[in-house]
C-alpha positions, 0 to 999 in steps of 0.5 A, spaced: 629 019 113 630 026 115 624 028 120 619 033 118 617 039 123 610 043 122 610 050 125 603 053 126 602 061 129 596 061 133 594 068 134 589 066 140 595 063 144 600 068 143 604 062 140 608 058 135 607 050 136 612 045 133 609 038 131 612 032 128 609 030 121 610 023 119 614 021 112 610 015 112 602 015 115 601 023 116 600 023 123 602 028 128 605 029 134 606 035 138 613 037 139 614 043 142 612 050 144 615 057 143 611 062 146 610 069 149 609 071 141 603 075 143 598 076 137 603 071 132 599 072 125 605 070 120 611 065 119 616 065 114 621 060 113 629 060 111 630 053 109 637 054 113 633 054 120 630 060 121 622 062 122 621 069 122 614 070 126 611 076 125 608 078 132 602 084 133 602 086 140 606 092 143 610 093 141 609 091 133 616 086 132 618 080 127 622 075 131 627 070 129 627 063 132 632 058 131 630 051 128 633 045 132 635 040 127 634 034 131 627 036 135 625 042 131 623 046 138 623 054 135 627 058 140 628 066 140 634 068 136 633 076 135 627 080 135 626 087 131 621 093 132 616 095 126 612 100 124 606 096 122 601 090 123 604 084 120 599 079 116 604 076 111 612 076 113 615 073 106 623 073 105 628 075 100 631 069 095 638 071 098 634 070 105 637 077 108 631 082 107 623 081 110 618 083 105 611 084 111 604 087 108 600 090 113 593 090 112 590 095 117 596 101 115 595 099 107 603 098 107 608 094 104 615 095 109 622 092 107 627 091 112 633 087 115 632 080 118 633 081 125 639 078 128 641 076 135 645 082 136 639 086 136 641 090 130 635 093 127 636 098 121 632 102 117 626 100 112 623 102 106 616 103 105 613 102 099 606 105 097 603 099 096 595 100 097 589 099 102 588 093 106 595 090 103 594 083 104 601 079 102 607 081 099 611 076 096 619 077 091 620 073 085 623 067 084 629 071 081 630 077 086 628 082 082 621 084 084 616 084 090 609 083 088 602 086 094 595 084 094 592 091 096 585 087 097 582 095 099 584 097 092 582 091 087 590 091 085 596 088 085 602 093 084 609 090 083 617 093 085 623 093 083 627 090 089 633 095 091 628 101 088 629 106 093 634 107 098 632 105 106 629 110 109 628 115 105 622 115 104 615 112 100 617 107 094 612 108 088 610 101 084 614 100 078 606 098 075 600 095 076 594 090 074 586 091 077 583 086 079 575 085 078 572 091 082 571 088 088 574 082 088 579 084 094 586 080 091 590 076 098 594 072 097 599 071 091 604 065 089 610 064 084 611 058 080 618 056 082 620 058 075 617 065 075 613 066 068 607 065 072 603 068 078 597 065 081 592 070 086 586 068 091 580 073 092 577 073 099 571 077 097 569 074 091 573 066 091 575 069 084 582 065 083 587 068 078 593 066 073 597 070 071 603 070 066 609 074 068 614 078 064 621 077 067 624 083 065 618 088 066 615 085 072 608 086 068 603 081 069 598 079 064 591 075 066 591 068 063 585 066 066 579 067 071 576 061 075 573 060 082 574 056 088 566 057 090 562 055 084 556 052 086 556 055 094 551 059 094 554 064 097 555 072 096 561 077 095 564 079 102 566 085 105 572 089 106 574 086 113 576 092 118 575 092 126 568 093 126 567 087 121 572 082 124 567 077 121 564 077 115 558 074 118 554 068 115 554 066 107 558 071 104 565 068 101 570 069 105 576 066 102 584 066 105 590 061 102 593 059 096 598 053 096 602 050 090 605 043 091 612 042 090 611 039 083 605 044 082 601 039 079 595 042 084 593 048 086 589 049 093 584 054 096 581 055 102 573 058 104 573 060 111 564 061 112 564 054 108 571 051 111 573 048 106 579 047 101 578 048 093 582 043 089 586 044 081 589 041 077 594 046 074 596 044 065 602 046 062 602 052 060 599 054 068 591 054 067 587 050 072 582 045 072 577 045 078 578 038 081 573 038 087 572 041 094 573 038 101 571 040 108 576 041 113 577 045 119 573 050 122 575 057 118 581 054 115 585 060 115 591 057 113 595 051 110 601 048 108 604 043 104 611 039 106 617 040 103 615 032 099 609 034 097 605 028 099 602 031 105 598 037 106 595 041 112 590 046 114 588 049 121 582 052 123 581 059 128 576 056 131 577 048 132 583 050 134 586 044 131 590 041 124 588 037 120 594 033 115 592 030 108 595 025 104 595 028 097 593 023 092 596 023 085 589 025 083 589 031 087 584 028 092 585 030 100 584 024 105 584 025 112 589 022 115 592 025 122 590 031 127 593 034 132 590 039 137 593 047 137 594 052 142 588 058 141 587 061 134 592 056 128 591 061 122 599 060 119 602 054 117 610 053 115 613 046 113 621 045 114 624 039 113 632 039 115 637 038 112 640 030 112 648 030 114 653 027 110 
């Protein structure tokens, strides 16, 4: 069986770490360290083993690591300046092109993968909104999606709208979310029709239907990942509010498993994670809740859909779960991180013939 490898970004380390998942018990092992990444916040993975890291010291960049097969060890395979901070790095469906949100610039940016010539080439600019939180394309290429979690709104664009360079490009539409709710991180069903959106500010977790052509979103449903909490609306994170202080919500990522049976949501000021059982026509179940790390900022799911991780920003450590067929979540390994784990990417290569 093809060995699985978890890659976690550790801003506080200046790091991305490499660790071994076991197929069979969960457990972990550290395997490796790519470092000099100062302030890594995001990943994205091309399947044909590469990670792009997005790192926001000085300079501003996005870094290619090259994945090896055999031990998963991440190493530098070309880097290009960008014009903004990066909280969420996401990848074309012909894997040639980034999609990064910033959330301090309010900005979504296009632009080549760097390569190991150290070619960079232009970028476009799309007017996406304050506090742009993800930026994430379609299952088919066609549209790019942005969570401005500033604006309470989630605009969409055409994917070749606009010309690199040449300016700023306009949202082909849009949807408002509940004022003040502040939309973060959304995901696709593998097929397109429908678009699942986390809120940090309110734990509101949104459904919505997409409409192929259009790229329109329609709400379908409304629920939370922070009932019975007892906590209160967030606010607007910014460098004077790195912390949303005690008893507010503070929600961060949304997963979907491979089979999308199962939807889960991470609440940092609780640190838990918010289990869902997702119908055939998309609408989610509230399952139950489970505590995990401290400040999950983010999680991930293996390639089999067996096993979940999530890492805390302040335990400094990653917790692997075995998914049960009832969705539940049951401890099962953990591994010490450098400083800081906030992201997570799960790659399993693949098996020679």
């Amino acid at each position: 069986m093809a060995p699985t490898f978890v890659y976690i970004a550790c801003a506080g380390g200046g790091a991305v770490d490499t660790l071994s998942l076991d197929a069979v018990s969960g457990r972990l092992e550290h395997v490796s360290r790519a470092e000099g990444l100062p302030k890594v916040t995001a990943l994205t993975l091309d399947p044909a083993g590469t990670l792009y890291a997005g790192v926001n010291g000085e300079p501003r960049l996005t870094v290619a690591l090259a994945l090896d097969p055999a031990s998963g060890a991440a190493s530098p395979a070309g880097v290009r300046e960008v014009p903004a901070t990066t909280c969420f790095l996401s990848l074309r469906p012909d894997r040639e092109v980034l999609f990064s949100a910033s959330y301090h610039e309010g900005l979504m940016a296009a632009y080549a993968a760097p390569g190991p010539d150290g070619s960079a080439g232009p970028v476009t600019e799309y007017r996406s909104g304050p506090n742009t939180h993800s930026a994430v394309p379609s299952p088919d290429g066609r549209f790019v999606y942005a969570a401005s979690l500033g604006a309470d709104r989630i605009s969409w664009f055409r994917i070749g709208s606009g010309t690199a360079g040449s300016g700023v490009v306009r949202p082909a539409g849009h949807v408002d979310a509940t004022p003040g709710s502040g939309p973060r991180f959304l995901r696709h069903s593998a097929d397109g029709r429908r678009v699942y959106v986390s809120h940090e500010r309110t734990g509101n977790v949104d459904v919505y239907a997409r409409d192929a052509g259009t790229g329109a979103l329609e709400l379908m449903q409304r629920t939370s990942a922070v009932e019975g909490l007892d906590l209160e609306p967030g606010p607007i994170r910014s460098p004077r509010t790195p912390d949303p202080g005690p008893g507010v919500v503070w929600c961060a990522d949304l997963r979907l498993t491979p089979d999308e049976r199962f939807v889960y949501v991470t609440e940092r000021s609780t640190s838990t994670i918010a289990a869902f059982s997702v119908a055939h026509d998309g609408r989610l179940s509230f399952l139950r809740r489970t505590e995990t790390e401290a400040q999950p900022r983010g999680i991930g799911i293996d390639p089999s859909g067996g096993w979940l991780l999530a890492c805390g920003e302040r335990s400094g450590h990653v917790t692997s779960y075995a998914i049960g067929h009832d969705g539940r979540l049951d401890a099962v390994g953990r591994a010490e991180t450098a400083a800081g784990p906030l992201w997570i990417e799960c790659w399993r290569p693949a098996r020679a013939d």
